[in-house]
SEVEX-342346 format. One record per residue (C-alpha): y, z, x; residue in three letters; residue number from 1. Coordinates in steps of 0.1 Angstrom, whole numbers, plus 5000, padded with zeros to 4 digits. Layout:
BEGIN
Y Z X aa i
Y Z X ala NUM
...
// end
This chain:
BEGIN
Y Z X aa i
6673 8476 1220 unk 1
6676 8464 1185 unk 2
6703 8438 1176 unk 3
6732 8455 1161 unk 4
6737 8452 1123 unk 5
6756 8420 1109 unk 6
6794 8441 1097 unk 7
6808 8429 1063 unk 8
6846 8439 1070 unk 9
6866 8443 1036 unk 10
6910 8438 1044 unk 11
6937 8434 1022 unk 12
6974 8449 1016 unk 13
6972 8480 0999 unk 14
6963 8487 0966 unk 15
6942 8450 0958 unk 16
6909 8472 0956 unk 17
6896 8471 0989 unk 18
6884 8507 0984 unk 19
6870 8500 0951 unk 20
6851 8473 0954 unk 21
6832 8489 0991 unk 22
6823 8514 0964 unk 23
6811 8488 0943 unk 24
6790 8471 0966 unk 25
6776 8505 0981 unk 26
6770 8517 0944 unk 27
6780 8552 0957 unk 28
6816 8566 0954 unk 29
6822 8570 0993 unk 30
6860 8560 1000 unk 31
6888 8577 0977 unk 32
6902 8550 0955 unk 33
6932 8562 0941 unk 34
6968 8544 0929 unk 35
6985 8562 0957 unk 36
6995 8533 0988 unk 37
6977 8540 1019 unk 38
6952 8568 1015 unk 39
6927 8550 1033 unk 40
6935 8551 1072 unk 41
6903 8553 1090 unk 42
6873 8522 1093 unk 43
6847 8541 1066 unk 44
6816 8521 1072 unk 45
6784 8526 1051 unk 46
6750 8511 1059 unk 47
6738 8491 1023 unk 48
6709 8470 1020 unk 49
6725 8439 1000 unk 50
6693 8420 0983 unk 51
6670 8428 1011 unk 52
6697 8428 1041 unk 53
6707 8456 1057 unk 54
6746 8452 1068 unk 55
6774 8480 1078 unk 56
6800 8475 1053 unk 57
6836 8485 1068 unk 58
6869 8491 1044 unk 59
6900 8495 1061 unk 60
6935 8502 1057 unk 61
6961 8484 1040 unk 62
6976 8459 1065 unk 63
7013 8463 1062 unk 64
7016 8492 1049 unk 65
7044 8516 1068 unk 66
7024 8548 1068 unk 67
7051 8581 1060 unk 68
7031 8603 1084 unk 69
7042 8578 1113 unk 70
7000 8563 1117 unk 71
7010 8528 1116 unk 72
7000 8517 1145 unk 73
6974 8538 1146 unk 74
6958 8526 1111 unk 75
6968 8487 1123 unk 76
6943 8497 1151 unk 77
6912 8503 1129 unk 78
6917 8474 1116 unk 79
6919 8452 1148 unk 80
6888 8470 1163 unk 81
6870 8462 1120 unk 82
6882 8424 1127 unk 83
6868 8424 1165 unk 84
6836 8435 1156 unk 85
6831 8416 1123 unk 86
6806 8391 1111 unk 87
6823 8384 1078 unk 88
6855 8396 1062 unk 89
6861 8398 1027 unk 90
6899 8392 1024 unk 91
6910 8411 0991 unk 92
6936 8401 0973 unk 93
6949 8411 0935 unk 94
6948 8381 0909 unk 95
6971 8402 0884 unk 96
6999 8402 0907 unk 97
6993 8365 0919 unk 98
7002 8355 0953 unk 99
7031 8374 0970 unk 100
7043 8374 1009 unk 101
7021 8401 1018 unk 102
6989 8383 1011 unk 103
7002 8352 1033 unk 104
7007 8375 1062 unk 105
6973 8392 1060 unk 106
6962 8356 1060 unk 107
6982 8347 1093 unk 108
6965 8376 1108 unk 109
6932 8365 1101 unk 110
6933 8333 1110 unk 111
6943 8344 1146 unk 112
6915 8365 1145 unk 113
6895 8330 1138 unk 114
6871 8353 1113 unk 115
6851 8339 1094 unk 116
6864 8353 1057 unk 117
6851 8355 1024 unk 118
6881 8354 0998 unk 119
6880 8375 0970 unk 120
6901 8377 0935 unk 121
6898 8409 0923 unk 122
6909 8430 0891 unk 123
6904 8402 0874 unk 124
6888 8423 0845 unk 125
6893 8396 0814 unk 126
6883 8357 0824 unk 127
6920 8347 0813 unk 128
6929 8356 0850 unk 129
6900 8332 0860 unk 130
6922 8305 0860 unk 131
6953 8325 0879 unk 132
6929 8328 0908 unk 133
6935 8293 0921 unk 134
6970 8303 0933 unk 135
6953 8316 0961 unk 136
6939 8284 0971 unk 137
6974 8279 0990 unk 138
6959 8310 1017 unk 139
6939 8282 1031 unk 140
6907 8302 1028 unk 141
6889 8279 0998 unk 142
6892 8287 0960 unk 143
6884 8329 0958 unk 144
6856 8344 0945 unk 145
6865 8359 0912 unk 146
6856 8398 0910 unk 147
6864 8432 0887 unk 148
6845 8466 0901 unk 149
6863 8479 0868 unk 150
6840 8454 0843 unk 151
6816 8446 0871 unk 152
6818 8409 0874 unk 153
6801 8386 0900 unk 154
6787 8418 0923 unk 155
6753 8395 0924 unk 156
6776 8365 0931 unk 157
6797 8379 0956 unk 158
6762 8397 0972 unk 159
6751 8360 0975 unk 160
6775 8344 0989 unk 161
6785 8370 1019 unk 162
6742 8366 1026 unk 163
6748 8332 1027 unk 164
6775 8333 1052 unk 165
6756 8358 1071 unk 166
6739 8343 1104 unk 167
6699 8348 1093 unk 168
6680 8380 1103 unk 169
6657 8380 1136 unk 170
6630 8399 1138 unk 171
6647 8423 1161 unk 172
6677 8430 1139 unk 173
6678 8467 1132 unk 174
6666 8470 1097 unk 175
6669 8497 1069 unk 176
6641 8518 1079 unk 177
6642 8517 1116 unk 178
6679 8519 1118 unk 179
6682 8551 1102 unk 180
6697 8576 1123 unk 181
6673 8603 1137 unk 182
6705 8627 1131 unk 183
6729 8632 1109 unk 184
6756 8660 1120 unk 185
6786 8669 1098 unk 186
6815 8680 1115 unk 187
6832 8705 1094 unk 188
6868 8725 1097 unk 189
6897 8731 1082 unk 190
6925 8712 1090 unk 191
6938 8703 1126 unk 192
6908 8719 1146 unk 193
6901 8682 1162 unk 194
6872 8675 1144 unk 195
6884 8636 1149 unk 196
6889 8645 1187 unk 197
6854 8659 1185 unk 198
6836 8624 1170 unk 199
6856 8604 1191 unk 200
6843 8624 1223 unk 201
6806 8617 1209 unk 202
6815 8575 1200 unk 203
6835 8573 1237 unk 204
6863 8557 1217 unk 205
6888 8558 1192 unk 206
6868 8559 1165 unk 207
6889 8576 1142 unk 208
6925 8587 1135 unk 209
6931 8615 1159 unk 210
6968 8631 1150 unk 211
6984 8661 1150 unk 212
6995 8653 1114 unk 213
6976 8676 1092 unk 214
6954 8659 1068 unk 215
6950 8628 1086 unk 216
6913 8621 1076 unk 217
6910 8617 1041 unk 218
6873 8603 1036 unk 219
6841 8614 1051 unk 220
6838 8586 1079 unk 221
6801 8582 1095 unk 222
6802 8569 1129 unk 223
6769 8560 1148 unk 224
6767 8569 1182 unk 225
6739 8575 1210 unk 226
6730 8603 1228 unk 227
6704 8595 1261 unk 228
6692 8569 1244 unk 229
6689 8582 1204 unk 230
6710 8573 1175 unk 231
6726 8596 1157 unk 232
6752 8597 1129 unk 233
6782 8618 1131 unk 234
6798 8623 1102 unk 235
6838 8633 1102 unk 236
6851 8653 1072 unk 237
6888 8656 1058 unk 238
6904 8689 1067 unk 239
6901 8713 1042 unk 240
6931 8734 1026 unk 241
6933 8766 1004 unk 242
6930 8759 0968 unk 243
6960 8767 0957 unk 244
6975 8747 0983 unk 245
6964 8715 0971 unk 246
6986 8695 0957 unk 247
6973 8660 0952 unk 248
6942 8639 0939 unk 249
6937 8629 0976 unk 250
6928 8671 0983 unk 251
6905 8667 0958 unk 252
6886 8643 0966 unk 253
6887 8652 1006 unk 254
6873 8685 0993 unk 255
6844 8671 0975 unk 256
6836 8647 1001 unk 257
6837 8671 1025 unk 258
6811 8695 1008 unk 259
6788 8666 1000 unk 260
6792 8655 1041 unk 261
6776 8695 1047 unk 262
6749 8686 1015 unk 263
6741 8654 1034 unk 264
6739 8666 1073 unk 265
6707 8681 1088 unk 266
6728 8700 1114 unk 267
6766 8714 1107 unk 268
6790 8716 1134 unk 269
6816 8744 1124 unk 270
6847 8737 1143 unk 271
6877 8764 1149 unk 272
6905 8763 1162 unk 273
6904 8788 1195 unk 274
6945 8797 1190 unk 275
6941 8801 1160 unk 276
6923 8833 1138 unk 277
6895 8829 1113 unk 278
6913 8822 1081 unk 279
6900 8819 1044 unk 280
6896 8779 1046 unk 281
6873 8786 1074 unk 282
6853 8816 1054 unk 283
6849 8790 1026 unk 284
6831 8765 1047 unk 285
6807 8787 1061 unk 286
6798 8800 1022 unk 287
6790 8767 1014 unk 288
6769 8758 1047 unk 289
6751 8792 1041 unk 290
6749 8779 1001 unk 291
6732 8749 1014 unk 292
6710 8764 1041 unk 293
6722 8742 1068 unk 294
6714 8749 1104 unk 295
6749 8755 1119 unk 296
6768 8754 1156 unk 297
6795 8775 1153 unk 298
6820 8754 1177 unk 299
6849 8772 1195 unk 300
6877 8744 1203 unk 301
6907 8737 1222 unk 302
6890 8764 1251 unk 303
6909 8749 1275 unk 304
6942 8766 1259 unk 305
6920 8798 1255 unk 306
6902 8798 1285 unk 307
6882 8826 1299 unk 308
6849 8841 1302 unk 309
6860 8879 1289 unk 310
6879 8857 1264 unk 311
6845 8837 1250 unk 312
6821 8871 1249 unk 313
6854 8881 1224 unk 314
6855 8853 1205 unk 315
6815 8853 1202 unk 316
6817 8890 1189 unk 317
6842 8876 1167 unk 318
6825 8849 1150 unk 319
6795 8871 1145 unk 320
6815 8902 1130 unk 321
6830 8881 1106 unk 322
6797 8858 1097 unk 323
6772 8883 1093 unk 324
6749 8862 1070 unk 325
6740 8837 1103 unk 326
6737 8863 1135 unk 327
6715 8835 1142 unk 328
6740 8808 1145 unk 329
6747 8791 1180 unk 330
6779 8797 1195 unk 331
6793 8770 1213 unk 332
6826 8763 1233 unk 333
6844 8729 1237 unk 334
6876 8709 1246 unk 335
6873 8681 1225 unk 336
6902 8658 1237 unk 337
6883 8658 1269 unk 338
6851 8659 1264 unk 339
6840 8686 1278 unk 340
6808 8703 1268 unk 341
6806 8682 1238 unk 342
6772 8665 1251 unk 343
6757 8704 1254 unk 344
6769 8707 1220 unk 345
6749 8677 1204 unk 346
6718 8693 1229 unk 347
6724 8724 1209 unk 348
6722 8703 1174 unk 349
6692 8688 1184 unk 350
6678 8720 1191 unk 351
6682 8732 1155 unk 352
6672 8702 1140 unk 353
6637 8699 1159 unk 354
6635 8737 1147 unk 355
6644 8729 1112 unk 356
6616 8708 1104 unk 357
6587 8730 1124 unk 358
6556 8735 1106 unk 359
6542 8770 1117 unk 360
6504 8769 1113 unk 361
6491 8793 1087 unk 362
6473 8818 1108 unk 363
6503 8820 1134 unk 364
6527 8828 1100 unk 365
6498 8853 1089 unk 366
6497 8871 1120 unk 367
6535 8876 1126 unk 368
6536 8888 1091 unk 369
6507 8911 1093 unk 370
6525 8925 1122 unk 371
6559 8935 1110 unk 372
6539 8951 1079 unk 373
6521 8971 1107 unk 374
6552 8980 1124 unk 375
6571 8989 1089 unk 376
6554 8993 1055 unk 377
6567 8976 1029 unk 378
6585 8993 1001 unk 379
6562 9008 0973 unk 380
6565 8993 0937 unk 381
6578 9006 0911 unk 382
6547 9027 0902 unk 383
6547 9045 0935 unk 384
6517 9021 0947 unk 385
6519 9005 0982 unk 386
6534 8971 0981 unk 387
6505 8945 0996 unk 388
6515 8911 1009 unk 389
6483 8890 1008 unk 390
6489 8864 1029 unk 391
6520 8837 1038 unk 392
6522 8801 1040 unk 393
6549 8773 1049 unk 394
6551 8749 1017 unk 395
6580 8728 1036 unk 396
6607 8721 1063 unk 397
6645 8716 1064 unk 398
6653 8747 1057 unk 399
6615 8760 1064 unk 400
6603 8773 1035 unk 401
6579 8801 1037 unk 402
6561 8818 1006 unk 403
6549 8850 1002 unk 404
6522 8863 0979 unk 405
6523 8898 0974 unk 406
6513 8920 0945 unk 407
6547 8933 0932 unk 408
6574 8903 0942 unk 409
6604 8932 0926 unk 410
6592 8953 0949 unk 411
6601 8938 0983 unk 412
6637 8948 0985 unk 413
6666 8920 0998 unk 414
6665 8948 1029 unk 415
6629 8942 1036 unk 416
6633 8902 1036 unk 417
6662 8904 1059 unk 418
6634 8925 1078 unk 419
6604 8897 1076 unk 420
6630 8867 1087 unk 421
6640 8885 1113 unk 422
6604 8893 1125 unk 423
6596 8852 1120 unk 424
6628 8841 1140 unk 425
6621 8864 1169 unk 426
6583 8851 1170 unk 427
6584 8816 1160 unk 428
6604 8784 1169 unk 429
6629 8793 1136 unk 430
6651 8815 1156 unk 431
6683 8791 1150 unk 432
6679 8777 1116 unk 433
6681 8794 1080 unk 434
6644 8803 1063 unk 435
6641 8806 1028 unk 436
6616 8828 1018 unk 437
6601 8827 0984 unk 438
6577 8853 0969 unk 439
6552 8852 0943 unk 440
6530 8877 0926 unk 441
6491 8873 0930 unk 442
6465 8901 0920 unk 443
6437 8919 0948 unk 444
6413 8902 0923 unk 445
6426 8864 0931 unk 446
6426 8877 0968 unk 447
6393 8887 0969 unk 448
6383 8853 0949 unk 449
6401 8835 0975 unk 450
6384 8854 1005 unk 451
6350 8844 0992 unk 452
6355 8810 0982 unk 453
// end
């Protein structure tokens, strides 16, 4: 096994910029920064390569902040289990507000931890707080580092001197390339549906914030795990609402992220709620994941309050009478406070994405094409004149891409495709996973060129 990546652990009250500057040092905008105390709750780690070094930078929560939803303790948690596992923490605090008795206690904490910690002096965005910055000196952590995400000062300074705290690399250290995750699987619901439960089944911890409070996940969290063996990457996703339920920035941005978390993931895990009937939320989702042409477990949980096998043939029939666009969609059935059959689940996700990126060899496509035109004739075109397909080929995977040339593309009907996928999912290894089929025009006269080349 590979030595686990070194993790850069970024604390702080709330509102100094933690948040702000993991986005900074990512260079993507992955954890919601945002004036409002506290919306952070969860460890959101993200894997960066800083200069050549591959780390897992970590933001937490706010330490001391009293969260209204009653999370405290469970956000204080997170942060514990960031510190435990830490190589380096970057202790944020904000120069424009100068020292104050919230800073000193995050300081207490850490040095009972006994981390080793990087301190940083951020907002600083004119030099004239430069100079403010040694009335941190007191925390007993060295002079800080002076930083601003907002004018983007020191990043290659700080980058430097975290490597240089770092312990140095071995040749067995997981790297950027082999540390990828074979995986990535986006679990996706509206809100309450234990989509948290579901990850932290697949970590076998607390990984994340599990809580009956609606909205409790804010960010799209990624969380490594293993399954038999291989890596994967589970990524959790805020609960969505209806539009014009949301209220706040914080919706906003859980919305986006969550969209870009079904963009990013080779398999989507569609989680419901079994007490609960298919609502518009829900609908939403799906639109998007059929937008995106993601392969797709639809997942049935909290069974065990719904329990039954006349009850899951129902639901099944459900889920496929009100998702007609993916009759090829998975079905799957889990308790995810328990556990249970959330390893078959992840089997069923592998599945789909060894399917998703099969390459069908050209005379195998051919054949199963050449039979369902056998079987049903194409439409005619528009001139009355029979609609030829010439021949078919796979030009790429993830969604498999399959193009047709034919000698009238307006003439195969949205009817007759629906036709030719379902031919090529009943005969080939794509009888899971979304196709896109593309078609082309090309003349008898190219054919016959190509026939005798």
């Amino acid at each position: 096994m590979p030595t686990p990546l070194p993790q850069v652990v970024i604390v702080g009250r709330p509102n100094v910029g933690k948040s702000s500057l993991f986005n900074w040092l990512s260079q993507r905008r992955i954890a919601i920064e945002d004036p409002t105390a506290g919306v952070t709750r969860d460890r959101l780690t993200q894997r960066v390569d800083l200069e050549g070094r591959t780390v897992d930078l970590v933001d937490t929560g706010g330490m001391g902040f009293d969260d209204p939803d009653g999370l405290t303790e469970q956000i204080d948690m997170q942060i514990e289990a960031g510190l435990a596992a830490a190589g380096l923490v970057i202790f944020v605090v904000d120069v424009r507000a100068s020292l104050v008795p919230a800073d000193e206690e995050v300081a207490s904490r850490l040095r009972q931890a006994g981390a080793d910690v990087l301190l940083v002096a951020n907002k600083a965005d004119d030099e004239k707080f430069d100079l403010a910055a040694h009335d941190f000196d007191r925390l007993g952590f060295g002079s800080p580092l002076v930083t601003s995400t907002k004018q983007n000062r020191n990043r290659d300074t700080l980058i430097a001197e975290i490597l240089a705290r770092l312990p140095p690399a071995t040749e067995d250290d997981e790297s950027g390339g082999t540390a990828l995750p074979e995986m990535k699987v986006a679990i996706v619901g509206r809100r309450n549906v234990g989509k948290s439960s579901f990850v932290n089944a697949l970590a076998k911890e607390d990984r994340v914030i599990a809580s009956p409070v609606a909205g409790t996940t804010r960010d799209s969290i990624d969380v490594r795990f293993e399954v038999d063996g291989h890596p994967f990457l589970a990524i959790d996703t805020p609960g969505l609402r209806r539009a014009k339920s949301r209220s706040s920035d914080i919706d906003f941005y859980s919305t986006h992220r969550a969209e870009r978390s079904i963009r990013r993931a080779d398999v989507v895990l569609m989680l419901f709620d079994a007490t609960e009937p298919i609502g518009k939320v829900d609908k939403q989702l799906v639109e998007t994941i059929v937008e995106q042409q993601k392969p797709v477990v639809l997942v049935v949980n909290k069974w065990d309050l719904y329990a039954g096998d006349v009850e899951r043939g129902e639901w099944a029939q459900y889920l496929r009478d009100t998702f007609r666009s993916m009759p090829w969609a998975p079905v799957a059935f889990v308790t995810a406070l328990t556990g249970r059959n959330v390893k078959a689940t992840i089997d069923t996700a592998q599945r789909l994405f060894r399917q998703s990126r099969t390459r069908l060899p050209t005379a195998a496509l051919n054949a199963i094409i050449h039979a369902a035109t056998a079987a049903n004739r194409p439409p005619p075109d528009r001139r009355g004149r029979p609609l030829r397909i010439f021949f078919a080929t796979q030009v790429d995977t993830a969604p498999p891409t399959i193009v047709l040339a034919t000698s009238s593309p307006q003439a195969l009907t949205a009817p007759y495709k629906r036709y030719l996928l379902s031919s090529l999912r009943k005969q080939s290894a794509f009888s899971e996973v979304p196709v896109k089929l593309l078609v082309r025009g090309r003349s008898s006269r190219d054919e016959r060129k190509k026939t005798s080349g």
